[in-house]
N, C-alpha and C positions, 0 to 999 in steps of 0.2 A: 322810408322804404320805397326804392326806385319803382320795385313791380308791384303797387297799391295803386289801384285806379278806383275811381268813382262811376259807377255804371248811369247807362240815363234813366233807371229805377232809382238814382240814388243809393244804390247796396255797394257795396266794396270788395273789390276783386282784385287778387290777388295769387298774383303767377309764383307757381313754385316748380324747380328741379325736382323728378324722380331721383332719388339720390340710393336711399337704403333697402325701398320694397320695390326696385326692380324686377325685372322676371330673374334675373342673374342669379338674383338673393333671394327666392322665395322656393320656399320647398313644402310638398305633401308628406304631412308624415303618416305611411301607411306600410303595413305589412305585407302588401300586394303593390309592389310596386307596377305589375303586369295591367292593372287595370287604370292607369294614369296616364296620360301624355305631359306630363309635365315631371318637373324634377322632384327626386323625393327624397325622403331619409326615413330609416324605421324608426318603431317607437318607442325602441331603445334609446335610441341618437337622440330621438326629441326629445325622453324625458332628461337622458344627462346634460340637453343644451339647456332644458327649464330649468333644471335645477341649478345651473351655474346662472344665468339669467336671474332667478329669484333670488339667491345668493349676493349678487353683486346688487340686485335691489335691495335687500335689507340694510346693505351699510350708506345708502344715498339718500340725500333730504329728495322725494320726489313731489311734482304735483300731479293733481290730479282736477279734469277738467270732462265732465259731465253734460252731454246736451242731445241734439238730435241729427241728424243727417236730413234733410228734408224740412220743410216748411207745414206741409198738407198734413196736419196731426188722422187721415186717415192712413196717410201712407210713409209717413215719418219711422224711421228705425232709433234708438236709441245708442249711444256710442260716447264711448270714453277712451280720453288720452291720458295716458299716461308717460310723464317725458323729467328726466333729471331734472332736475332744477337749475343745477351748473350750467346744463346746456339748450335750458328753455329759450326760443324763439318765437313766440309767439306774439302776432301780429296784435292784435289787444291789447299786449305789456308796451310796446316801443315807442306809448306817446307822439305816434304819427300825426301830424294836422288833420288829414281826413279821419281820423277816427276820432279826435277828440273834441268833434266839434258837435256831437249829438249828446 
């Protein structure tokens, strides 16, 4: 992985493209669209895109990847990925040199 660098903490960083949750592609789903500046859909729309979303996740082998956003366990959020499997990218799996030397 080109964009994997080794910081001078030693931690590992790693550059990625905005690609899918751009602002382009991000929508409020609310029934008031009057009270957002930002793009919306109602929550009709949302529930028929979840349910094709959910849909198309029941027939995919997925994983699922569990941890924290933050370091400081006072101020640490919890946060999970979930991503196809077909199309998992993730920087842990690639057997990169900097990573598989700890």
């Amino acid at each position: 992985m080109s964009n994997c660098r080794r910081t001078e903490f030693g931690n590992l960083n790693i550059g990625t493209r905005v690609v899918s949750r751009s602002k382009g592609s991000t929508y409020v789903a609310t029934d008031t669209p009057e009270h957002h500046s930002d793009q919306t859909i109602s929550r009709a729309e949302y529930s028929r895109v979840a349910r094709m979303q959910d849909d198309y996740i029941r027939t995919r082998d997925m994983l699922v990847i569990e941890g924290f956003i933050g370091n400081d366990p006072e101020f640490r959020t919890p946060a999970r990925l979930v991503i196809e499997k077909a199309n998992a990218n993730i920087a842990g799996m690639q057997g990169h040199p900097l990573l598989s030397r700890h």
